[in-house]
C-alpha positions in Angstrom: -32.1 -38.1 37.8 -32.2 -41.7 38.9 -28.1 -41.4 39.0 -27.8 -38.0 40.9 -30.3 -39.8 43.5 -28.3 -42.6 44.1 -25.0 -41.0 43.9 -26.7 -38.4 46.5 -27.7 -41.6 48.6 -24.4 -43.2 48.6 -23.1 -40.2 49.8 -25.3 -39.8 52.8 -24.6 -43.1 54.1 -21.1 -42.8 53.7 -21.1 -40.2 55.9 -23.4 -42.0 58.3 -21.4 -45.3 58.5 -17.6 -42.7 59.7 -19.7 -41.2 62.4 -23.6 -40.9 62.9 -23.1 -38.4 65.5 -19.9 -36.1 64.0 -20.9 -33.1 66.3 -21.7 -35.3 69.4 -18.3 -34.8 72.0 -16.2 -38.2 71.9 -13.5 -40.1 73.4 -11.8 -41.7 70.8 -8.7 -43.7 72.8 -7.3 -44.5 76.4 -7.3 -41.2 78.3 -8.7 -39.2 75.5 -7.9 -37.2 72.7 -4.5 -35.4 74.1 -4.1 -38.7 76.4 -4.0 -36.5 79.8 -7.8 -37.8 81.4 -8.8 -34.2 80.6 -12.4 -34.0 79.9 -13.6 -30.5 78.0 -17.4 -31.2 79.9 -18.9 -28.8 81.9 -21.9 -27.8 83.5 -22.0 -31.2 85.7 -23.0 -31.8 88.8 -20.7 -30.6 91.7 -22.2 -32.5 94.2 -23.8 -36.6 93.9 -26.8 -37.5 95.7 -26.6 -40.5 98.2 -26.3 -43.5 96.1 -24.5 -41.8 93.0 -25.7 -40.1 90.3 -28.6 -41.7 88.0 -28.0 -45.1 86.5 -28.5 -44.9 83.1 -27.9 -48.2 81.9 -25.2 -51.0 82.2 -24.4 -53.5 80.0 -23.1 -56.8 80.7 -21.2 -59.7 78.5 -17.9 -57.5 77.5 -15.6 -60.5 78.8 -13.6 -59.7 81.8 -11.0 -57.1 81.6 -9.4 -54.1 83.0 -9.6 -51.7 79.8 -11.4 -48.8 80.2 -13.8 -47.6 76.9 -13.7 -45.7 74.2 -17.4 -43.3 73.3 -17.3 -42.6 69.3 -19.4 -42.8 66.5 -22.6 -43.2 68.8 -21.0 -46.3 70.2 -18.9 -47.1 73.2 -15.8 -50.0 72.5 -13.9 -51.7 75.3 -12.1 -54.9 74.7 -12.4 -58.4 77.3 -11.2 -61.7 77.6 -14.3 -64.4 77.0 -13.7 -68.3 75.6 -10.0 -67.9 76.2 -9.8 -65.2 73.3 -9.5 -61.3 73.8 -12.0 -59.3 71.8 -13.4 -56.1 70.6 -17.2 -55.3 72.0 -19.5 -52.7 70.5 -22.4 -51.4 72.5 -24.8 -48.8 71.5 -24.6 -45.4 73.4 -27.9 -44.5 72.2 -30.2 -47.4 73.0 -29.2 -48.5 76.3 -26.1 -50.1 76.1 -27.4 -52.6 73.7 -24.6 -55.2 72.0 -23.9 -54.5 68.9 -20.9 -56.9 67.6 -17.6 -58.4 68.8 -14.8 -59.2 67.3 -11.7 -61.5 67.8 -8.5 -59.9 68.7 -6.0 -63.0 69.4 -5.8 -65.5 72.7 -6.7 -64.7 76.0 -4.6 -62.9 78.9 -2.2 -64.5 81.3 -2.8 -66.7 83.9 -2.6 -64.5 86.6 -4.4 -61.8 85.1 -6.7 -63.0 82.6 -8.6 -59.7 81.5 -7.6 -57.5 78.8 -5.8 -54.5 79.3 -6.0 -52.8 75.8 -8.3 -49.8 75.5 -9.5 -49.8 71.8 -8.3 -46.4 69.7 -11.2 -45.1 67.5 -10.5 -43.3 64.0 -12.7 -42.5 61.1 -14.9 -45.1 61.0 -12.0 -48.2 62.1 -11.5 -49.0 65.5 -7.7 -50.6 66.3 -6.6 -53.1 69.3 -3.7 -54.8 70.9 -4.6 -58.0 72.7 -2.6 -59.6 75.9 -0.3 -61.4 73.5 0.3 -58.6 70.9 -2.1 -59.4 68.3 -2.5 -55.7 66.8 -5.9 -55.4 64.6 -7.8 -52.9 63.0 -11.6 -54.0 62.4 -14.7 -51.5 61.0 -16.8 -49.3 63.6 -19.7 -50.4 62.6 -19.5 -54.1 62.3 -16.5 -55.3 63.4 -15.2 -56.6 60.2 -11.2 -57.2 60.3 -9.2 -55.1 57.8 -5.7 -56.1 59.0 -3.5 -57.2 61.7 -0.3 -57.1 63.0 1.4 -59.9 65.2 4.0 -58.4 67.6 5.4 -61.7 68.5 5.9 -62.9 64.9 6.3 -59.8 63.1 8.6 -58.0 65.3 10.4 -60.9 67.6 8.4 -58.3 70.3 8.6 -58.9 74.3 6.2 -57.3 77.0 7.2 -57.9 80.8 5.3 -60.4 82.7 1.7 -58.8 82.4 1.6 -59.0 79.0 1.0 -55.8 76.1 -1.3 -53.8 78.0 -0.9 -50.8 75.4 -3.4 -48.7 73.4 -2.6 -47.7 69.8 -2.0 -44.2 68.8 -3.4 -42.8 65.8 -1.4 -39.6 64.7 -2.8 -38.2 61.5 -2.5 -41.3 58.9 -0.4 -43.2 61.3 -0.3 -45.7 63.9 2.1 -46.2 66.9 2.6 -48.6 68.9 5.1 -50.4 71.1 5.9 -54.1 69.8 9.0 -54.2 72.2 11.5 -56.1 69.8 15.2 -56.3 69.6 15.5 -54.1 66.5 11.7 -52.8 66.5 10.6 -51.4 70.2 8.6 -48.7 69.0 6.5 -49.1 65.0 4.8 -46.7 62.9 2.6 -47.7 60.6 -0.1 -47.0 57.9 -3.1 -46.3 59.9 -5.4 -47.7 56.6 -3.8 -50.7 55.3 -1.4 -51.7 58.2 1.9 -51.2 55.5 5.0 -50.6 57.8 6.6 -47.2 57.9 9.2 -47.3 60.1 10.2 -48.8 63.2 12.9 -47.7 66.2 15.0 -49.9 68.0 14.2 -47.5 71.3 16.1 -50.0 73.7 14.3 -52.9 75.9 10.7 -54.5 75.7 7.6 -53.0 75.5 6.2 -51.0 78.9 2.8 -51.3 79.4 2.0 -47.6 78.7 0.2 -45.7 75.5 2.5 -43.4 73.5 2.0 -40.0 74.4 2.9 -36.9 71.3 5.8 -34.2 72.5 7.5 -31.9 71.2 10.6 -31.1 73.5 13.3 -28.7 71.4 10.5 -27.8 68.7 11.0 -31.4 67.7 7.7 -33.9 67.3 8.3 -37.0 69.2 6.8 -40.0 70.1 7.0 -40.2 74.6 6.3 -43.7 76.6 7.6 -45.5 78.8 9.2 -49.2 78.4 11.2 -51.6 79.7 14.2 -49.6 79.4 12.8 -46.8 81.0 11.3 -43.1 79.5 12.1 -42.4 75.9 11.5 -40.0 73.2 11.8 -41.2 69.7 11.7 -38.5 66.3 7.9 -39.0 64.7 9.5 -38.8 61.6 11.5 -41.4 61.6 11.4 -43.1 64.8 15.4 -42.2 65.7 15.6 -42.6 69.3 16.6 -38.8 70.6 16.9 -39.3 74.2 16.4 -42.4 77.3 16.0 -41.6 80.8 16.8 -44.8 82.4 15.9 -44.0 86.4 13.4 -46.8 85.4 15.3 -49.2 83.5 14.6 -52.7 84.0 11.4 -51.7 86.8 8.6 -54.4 87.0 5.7 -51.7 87.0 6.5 -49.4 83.9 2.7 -48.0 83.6 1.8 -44.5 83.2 2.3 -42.6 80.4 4.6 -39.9 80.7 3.6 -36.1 80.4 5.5 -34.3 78.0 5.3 -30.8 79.6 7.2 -28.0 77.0 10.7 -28.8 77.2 10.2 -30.8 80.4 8.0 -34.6 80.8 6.6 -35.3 84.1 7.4 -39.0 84.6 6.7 -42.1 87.3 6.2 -45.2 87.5 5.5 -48.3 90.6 6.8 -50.5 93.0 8.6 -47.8 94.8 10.0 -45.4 92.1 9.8 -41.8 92.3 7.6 -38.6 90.3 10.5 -37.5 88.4 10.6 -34.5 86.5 13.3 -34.1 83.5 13.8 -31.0 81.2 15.3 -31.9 77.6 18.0 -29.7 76.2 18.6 -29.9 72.5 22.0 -28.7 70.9 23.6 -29.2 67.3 20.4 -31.8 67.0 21.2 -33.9 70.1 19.3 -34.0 73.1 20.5 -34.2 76.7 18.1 -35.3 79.6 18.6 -33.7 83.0 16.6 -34.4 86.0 15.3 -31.2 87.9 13.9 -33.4 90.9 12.8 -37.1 91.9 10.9 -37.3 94.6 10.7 -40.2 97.0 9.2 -43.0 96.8 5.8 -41.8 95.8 5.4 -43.2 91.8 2.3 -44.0 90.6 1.6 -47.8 89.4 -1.7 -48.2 87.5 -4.0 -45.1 88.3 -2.0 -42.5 85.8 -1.6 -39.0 86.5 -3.8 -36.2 86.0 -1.7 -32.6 85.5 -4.0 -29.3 85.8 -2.3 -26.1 85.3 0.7 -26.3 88.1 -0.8 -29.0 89.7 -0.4 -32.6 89.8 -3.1 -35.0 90.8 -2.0 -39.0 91.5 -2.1 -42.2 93.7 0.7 -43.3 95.8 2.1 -46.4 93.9 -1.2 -48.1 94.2 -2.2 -47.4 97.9 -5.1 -45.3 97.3 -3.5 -42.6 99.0 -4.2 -39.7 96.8 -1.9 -36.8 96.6 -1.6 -33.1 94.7 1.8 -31.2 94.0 3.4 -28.5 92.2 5.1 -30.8 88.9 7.3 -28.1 88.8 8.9 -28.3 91.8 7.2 -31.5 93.2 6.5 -30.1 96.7 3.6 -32.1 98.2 0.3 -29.9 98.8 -1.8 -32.3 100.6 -2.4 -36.3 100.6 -5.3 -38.7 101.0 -4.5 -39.4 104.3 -4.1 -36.9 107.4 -1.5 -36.2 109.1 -2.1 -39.3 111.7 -2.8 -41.7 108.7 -6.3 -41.9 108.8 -7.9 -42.4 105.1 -11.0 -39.9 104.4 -13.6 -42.2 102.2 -14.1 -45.7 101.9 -11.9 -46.1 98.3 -9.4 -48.5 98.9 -6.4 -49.6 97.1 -5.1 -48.3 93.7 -6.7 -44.9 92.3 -7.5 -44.3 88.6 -8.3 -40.7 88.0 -10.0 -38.6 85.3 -10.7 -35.2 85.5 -13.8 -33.0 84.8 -15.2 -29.1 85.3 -13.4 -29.0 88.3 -13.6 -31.9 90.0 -11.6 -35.7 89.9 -13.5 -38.7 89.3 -11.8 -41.4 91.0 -12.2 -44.8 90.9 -10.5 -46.7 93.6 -9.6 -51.0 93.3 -12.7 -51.5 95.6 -15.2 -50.2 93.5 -16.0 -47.0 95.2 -16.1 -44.7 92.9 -15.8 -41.0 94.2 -15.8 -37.1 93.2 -13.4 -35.0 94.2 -12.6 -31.6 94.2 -9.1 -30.9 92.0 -7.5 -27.8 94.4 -4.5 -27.9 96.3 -6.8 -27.5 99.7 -7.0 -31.1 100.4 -9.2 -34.3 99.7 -12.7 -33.5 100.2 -15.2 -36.1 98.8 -18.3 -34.4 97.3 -19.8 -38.1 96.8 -19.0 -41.4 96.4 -21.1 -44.5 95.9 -20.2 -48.7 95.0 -20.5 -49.6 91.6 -22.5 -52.4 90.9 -20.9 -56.0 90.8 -17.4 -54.4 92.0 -16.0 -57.3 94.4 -15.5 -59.8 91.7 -12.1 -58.5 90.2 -10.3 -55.4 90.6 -11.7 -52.2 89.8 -8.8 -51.0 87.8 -10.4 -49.3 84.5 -10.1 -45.6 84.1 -13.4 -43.7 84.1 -14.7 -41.6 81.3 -16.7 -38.5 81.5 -17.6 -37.3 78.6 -20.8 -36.1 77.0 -22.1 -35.4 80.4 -22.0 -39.1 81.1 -20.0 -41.4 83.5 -18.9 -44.5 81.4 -17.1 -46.9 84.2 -16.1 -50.5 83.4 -16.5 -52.6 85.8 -15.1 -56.6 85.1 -17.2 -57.6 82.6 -20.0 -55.0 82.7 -20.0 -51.3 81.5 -22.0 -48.6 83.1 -23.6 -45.4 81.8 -24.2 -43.0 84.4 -26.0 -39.3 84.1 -23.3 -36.4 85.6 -24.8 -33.7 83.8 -26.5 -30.9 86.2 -29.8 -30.0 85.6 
């Protein structure tokens, strides 16, 4: 009896210790489970009070950073740079944002930009990160305790471009991908449990600073991102490199993730470059990339791209000036700004959108965060308000809506906000 109680025991708080809360709606890595800013909430509120919706709690002392947060296991994770290291925070969900551990990543970011840029990836109970100088770990959810690492640098001979590794790891069933950027390893797959390699790619060029996105273009599963040779698809299974579409080779601001779309991946990137769309032909097991449009100069740099049905929802490079357009032609429905170039709202600079029942949350450089309607009939602002301590840095972390809750970083605080309608 003793035994069968024990064992029973045992049992329970395994359970407990993977996920306290395994029916509760999470958000386990950067941009969400399919990586597209695409929350399932709904029932929220469709219009926000003056001031913003209801502060539930913030929570300061997560280093300063530009990483965005991850909600799982009753916990939120974001990463920051504190004492010249990067690390991994814990905060409690439940009780007010409370700390709950930290743990060390690798050495702080760059000079210039000091934060961390790494969104933690949450699986089954582990929680995995890539700091500013590719220090790859993989630590326990519930008290931070390290069970391996990777370096990129050592390991792999890896390279990022001037603003360091700014990726977040996938997890694909019992793997982990992630873009080390060396000569003869740009993209690796490894064992998501013990760190063991699997394989790696030599995809071309150093790391991007996008988070590998899953397509599956010709019926064939493949790993999407873009790097510093430009877009790429590599074969999941064995990381063969199956196609390149260099229009952004050697570009300084190779940031969004690309959207794999069917046959076809939406793709932009900064400083000038276009929306591009390319459609992938396979034959006799090759593929061939063909571009069906790029438009102007009208990429995106930092915000990322929201798609929604035949629409697509971004920032101009990193002006602030929103637009929507048909991804499948790439005709411009409206922008930001009228027609005379006034802006409507008080957002300014670079745009990072998520998107929830029916609306975009956007959070602009200057802190104001704002919701948005996500039609083709213009920008109208349903609310906007300033989140608190925005000034000090730039406001570049993506929201999160998930659970009917607002989760916005802002430098080195997080903020829990209430969204749901009553």
């Amino acid at each position: 009896m003793f035994r069968f109680c024990l064992a029973a025991l045992l049992a329970v708080s395994i359970v407990c210790a993977a996920d306290p809360n395994p029916n509760e709606p999470s958000w386990p890595t950067f941009r969400g489970p399919k990586r597209d800013n695409i929350s399932p909430d709904t029932g929220l509120l469709k219009e926000w009070p003056e001031g913003g919706p209801k502060l539930l709690w913030s929570s300061e002392g997560v280093g300063k950073g530009y990483a965005s947060v991850t909600v799982a296991a009753g916990k939120v994770f974001t990463m920051g740079t504190a004492d010249g290291k990067t690390w991994i925070y814990a905060i409690d969900a439940v009780k007010g944002g409370e700390p709950i551990w930290k743990a060390e990543v690798g050495i702080g970011g760059s000079e210039s930009y000091k934060g961390s840029r790494c969104t933690p990836t949450y699986d089954d109970g582990l929680v995995y990160g890539i700091g500013s100088a590719g220090d790859l770990v993989c630590v326990t959810a519930d008290k931070g305790e390290e069970k391996w690492r990777k370096s990129f640098k050592k390991d792999y001979k890896g390279a990022s471009g001037g603003w360091q590794f700014s990726e977040s790891p996938l997890i694909d069933g019992d793997r982990l991908v992630c873009t080390p950027g060396g000569k003869d390893a740009t993209i690796v797959c490894f064992d998501k449990k013990t760190g063991k390699e699997i394989w790696k790619s030599a995809a071309g060029g150093t790391a991007g600073y996008a988070s590998i996105v899953i397509g599956n273009a010709g019926g064939v599963k493949q790993y999407v991102t873009l790097i510093g040779a430009g877009t790429v698809g590599v074969d999941a299974k064995d990381g063969k490199l199956l196609w390149t579409y260099s229009k952004f080779a050697g570009n300084t601001a190779n940031i969004p993730s690309p959207v794999p779309l069917g046959d076809k991946v939406f793709t932009t990137a900064g400083y000038g470059k276009p929306m591009s769309l390319i459609e992938l032909k396979s034959a006799d097991g090759k593929f061939t990339v063909e571009p069906i449009y790029e438009k102007g100069s009208i990429g995106n740099r930092l915000g990322g791209v929201v798609v929604l049905g035949d629409l697509v929802f971004s920032d101009q490079d990193m002006s602030g000036n929103l637009y929507c357009a048909d991804w499948k032609t790439g005709e411009i429905k409206w922008r930001r700004n009228d027609v005379k170039g006034k802006t409507r709202g008080t957002g300014s600079s670079s745009a990072a959108l998520a998107y929830a029942d029916g609306y975009l949350y956007v959070h602009y450089q200057n802190g104001v965060m704002a919701l948005v309607p996500a039609t083709d009939k213009g920008y109208e602002e349903k609310g906007s308000f300033k989140v608190p301590g925005s000034g000090r840095s730039e406001s570049w972390a993506h929201p999160v809506v998930i659970g009917g809750k607002l989760y916005l970083r802002e430098d080195s605080t997080v903020h829990c906000y209430d969204v749901k309608a009553k």
